[in-house]
C-alpha positions as CSV (number, residue, x, y, z in Angstrom):
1,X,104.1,134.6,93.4
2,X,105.8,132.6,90.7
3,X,108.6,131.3,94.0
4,X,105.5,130.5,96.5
5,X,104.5,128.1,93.6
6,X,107.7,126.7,93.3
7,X,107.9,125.7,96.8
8,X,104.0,124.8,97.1
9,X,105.1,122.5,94.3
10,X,108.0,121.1,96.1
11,X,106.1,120.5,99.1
12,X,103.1,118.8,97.5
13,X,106.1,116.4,95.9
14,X,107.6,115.9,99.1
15,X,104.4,114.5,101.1
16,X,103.1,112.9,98.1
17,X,105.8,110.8,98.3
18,X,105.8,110.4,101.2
19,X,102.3,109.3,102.2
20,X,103.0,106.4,99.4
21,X,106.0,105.0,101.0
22,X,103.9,105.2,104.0
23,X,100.9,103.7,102.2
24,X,103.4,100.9,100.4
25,X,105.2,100.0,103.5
26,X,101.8,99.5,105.7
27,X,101.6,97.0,103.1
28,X,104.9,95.4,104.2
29,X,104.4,95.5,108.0
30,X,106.5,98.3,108.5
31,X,105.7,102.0,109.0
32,X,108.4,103.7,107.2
33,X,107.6,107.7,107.4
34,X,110.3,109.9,105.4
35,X,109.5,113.0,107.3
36,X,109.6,111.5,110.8
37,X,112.8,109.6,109.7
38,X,114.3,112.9,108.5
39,X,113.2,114.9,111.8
40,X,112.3,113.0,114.4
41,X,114.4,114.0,116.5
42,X,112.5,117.3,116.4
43,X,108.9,116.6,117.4
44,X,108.5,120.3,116.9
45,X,109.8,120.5,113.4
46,X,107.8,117.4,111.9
47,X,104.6,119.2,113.1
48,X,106.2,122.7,111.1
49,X,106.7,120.2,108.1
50,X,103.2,118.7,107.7
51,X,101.5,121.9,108.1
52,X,103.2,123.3,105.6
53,X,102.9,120.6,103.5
54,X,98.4,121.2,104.2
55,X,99.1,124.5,103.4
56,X,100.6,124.1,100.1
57,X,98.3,121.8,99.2
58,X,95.4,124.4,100.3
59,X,97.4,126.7,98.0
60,X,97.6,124.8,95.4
61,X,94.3,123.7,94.9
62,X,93.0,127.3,94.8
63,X,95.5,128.8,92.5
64,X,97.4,126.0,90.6
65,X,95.2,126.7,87.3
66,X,95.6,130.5,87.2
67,X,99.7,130.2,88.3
68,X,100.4,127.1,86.1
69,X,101.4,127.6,82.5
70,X,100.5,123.8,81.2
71,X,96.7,124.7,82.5
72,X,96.5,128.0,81.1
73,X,96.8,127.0,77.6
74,X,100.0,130.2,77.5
75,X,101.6,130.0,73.9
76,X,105.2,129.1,75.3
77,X,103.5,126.2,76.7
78,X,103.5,125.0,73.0
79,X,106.4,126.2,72.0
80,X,108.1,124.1,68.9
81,X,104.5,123.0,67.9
82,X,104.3,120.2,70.9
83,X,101.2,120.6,72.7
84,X,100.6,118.1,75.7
């Protein structure tokens, strides 16, 4: 479970960002979109990417508390008496 996380995680990061560069460079006149620029080429393959990226946030939002250390209040959280 702990490696679905990891890469819901790393998907949530990668269309966060890029939905603001998208958002910033509307701004600008221009329509910069990472994923497109990244695989464009493959129509196909930008569709597998954004659905994946829904689906991790799905995933995240129903299980980030119980899988997430920092919102669980776990002791090693804290460790070194640093609490956040």
């Amino acid at each position: 479970m702990k490696a679905t996380h990891v890469i819901a995680y790393i998907l949530l990061i990668i269309g966060g960002l890029n939905w603001g560069i998208l958002g910033i460079a509307y701004f600008f006149g221009s329509s910069l979109n990472v994923v497109q620029w990244i695989f464009g080429s493959w129509p196909w393959l930008l569709n597998v990417v954004y659905i994946l990226v829904g689906i991790a946030a799905v995933m995240s939002f129903g299980c980030h508390k119980k899988n997430c250390k920092m919102c669980t209040g776990s002791s090693s959280a804290s460790a070194g008496g640093q609490q956040m």
